[in-house]
KOLVO-725387 format. One record per residue (C-alpha): x, y, z; residue number from 0; residue in one letter. Coordinates in Angstrom, 2 decimals. Layout:
<rs>
[r [X, Y, Z], NUM, 'A']
...
</rs>
This chain:
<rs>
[r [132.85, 110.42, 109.85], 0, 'X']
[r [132.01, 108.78, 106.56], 1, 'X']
[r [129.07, 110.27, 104.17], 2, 'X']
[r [126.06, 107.66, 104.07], 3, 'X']
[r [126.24, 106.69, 99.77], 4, 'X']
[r [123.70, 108.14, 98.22], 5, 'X']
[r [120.23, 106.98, 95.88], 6, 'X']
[r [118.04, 109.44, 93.65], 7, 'X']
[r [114.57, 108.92, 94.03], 8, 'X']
[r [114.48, 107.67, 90.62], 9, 'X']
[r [116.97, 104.86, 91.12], 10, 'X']
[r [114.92, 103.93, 94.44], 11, 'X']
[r [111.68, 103.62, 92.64], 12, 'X']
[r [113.36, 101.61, 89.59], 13, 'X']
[r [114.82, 99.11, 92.68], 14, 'X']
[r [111.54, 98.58, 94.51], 15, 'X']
[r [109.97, 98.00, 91.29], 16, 'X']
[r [112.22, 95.28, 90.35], 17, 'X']
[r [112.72, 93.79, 93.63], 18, 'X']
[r [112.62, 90.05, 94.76], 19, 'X']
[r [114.10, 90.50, 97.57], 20, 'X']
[r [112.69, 92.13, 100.20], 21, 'X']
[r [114.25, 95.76, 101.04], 22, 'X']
[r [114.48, 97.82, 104.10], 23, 'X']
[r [113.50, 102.06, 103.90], 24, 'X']
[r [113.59, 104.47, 106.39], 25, 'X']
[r [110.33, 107.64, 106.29], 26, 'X']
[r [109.04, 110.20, 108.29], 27, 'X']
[r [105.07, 110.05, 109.58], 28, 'X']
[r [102.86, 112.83, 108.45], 29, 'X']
[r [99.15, 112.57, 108.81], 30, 'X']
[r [98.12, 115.61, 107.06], 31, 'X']
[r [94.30, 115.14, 107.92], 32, 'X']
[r [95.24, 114.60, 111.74], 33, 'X']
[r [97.74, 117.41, 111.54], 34, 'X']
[r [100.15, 114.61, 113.23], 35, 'X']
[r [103.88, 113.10, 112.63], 36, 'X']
[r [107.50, 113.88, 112.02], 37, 'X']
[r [108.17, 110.73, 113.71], 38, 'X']
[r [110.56, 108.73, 112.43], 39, 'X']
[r [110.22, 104.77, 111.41], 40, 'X']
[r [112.09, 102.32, 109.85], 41, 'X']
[r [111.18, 98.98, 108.52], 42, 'X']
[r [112.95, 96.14, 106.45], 43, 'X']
[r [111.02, 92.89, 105.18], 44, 'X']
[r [109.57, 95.20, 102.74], 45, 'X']
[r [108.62, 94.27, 99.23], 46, 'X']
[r [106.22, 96.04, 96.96], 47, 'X']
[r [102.11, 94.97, 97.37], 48, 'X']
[r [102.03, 92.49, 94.38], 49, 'X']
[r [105.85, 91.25, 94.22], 50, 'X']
[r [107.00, 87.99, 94.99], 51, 'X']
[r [106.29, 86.65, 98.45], 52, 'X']
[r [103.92, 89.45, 99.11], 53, 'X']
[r [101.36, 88.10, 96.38], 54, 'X']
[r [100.22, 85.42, 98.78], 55, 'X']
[r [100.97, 87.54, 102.21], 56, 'X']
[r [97.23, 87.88, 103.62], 57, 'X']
[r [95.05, 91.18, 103.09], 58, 'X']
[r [95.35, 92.86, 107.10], 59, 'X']
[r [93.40, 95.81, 108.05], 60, 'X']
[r [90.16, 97.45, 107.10], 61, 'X']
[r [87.93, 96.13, 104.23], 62, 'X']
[r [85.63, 94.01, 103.15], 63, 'X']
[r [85.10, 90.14, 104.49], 64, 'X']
[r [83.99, 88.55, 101.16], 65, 'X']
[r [82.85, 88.26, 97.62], 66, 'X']
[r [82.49, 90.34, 94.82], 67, 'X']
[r [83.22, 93.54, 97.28], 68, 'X']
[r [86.34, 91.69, 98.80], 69, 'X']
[r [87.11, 91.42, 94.59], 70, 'X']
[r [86.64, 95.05, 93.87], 71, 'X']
[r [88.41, 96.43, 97.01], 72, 'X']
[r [91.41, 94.52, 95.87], 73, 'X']
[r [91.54, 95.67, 92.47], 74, 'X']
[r [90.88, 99.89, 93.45], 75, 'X']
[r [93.33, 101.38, 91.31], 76, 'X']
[r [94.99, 103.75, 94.34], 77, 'X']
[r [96.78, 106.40, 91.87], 78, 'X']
[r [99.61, 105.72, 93.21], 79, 'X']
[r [101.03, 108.21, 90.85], 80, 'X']
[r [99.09, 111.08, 91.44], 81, 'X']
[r [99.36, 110.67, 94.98], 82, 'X']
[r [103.01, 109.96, 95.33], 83, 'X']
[r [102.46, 106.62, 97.38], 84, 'X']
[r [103.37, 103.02, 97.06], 85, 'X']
[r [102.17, 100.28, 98.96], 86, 'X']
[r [104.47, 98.08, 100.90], 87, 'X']
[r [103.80, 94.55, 102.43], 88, 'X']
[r [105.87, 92.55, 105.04], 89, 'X']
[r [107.31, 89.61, 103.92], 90, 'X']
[r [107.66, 88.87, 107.87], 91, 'X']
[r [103.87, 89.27, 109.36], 92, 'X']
[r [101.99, 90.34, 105.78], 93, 'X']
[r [101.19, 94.12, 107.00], 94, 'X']
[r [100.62, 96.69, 104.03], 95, 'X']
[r [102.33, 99.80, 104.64], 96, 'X']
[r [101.17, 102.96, 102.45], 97, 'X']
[r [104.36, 105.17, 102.31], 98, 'X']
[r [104.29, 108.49, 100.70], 99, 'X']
[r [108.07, 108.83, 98.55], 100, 'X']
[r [108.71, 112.27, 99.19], 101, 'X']
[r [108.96, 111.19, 102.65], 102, 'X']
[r [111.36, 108.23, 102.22], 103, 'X']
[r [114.61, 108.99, 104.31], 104, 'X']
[r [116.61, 106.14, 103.22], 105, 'X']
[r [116.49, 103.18, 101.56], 106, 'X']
[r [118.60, 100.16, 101.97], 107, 'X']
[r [121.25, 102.35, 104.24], 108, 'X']
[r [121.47, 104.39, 101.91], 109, 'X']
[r [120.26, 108.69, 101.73], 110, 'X']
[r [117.56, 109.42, 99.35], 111, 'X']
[r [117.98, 112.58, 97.20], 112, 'X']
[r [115.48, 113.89, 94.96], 113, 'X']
</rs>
């Protein structure tokens, strides 16, 4: 049996960053409010919220219908660092995806290491 090749977290981050095309991850669910998850989900289509195709993907979900609050939902700055996240977006359907990095599996077939 052949060891999956591996990515540093750091590498990953640089990659979705960059990416045009989209890219595929595998995570882990936690809902720490809920006290729910370990489930395990994968997803490909991805591309970061704001990167190529995604700019024009639709906004799905909760928020505002409108206006000037549609305006400043949008442009909430979500401290992504602080909180470790990054948004994804299908470039199939235009669903965001908020994924935590620390629980990033793999990413393009490949095992994340921190």
């Amino acid at each position: 049996m052949e060891a999956k090749p591996i990515i540093t977290l750091k590498q990953m981050l640089a990659h979705m960053a960059a990416a045009v095309e989209p890219f595929a991850l595998r995570y882990v669910k936690y809902n720490e409010q809920k006290g729910t998850g370990g489930e395990l989900v994968a997803i490909s289509g991805q591309l970061l919220s704001g990167r190529g195709k995604a700019e024009a993907a639709p906004l799905v979900g909760p928020g505002p219908e409108a206006g000037e609050e549609l305006e400043a939902w949008v442009r909430r700055n979500p401290n992504h660092g602080a909180n470790m996240t990054r948004n994804l977006v299908s470039t199939v359907n235009g669903r965001y995806t908020k994924v935590h990095i620390y629980l990033i599996t793999e990413f393009e077939g490949k095992r994340l290491v921190i």
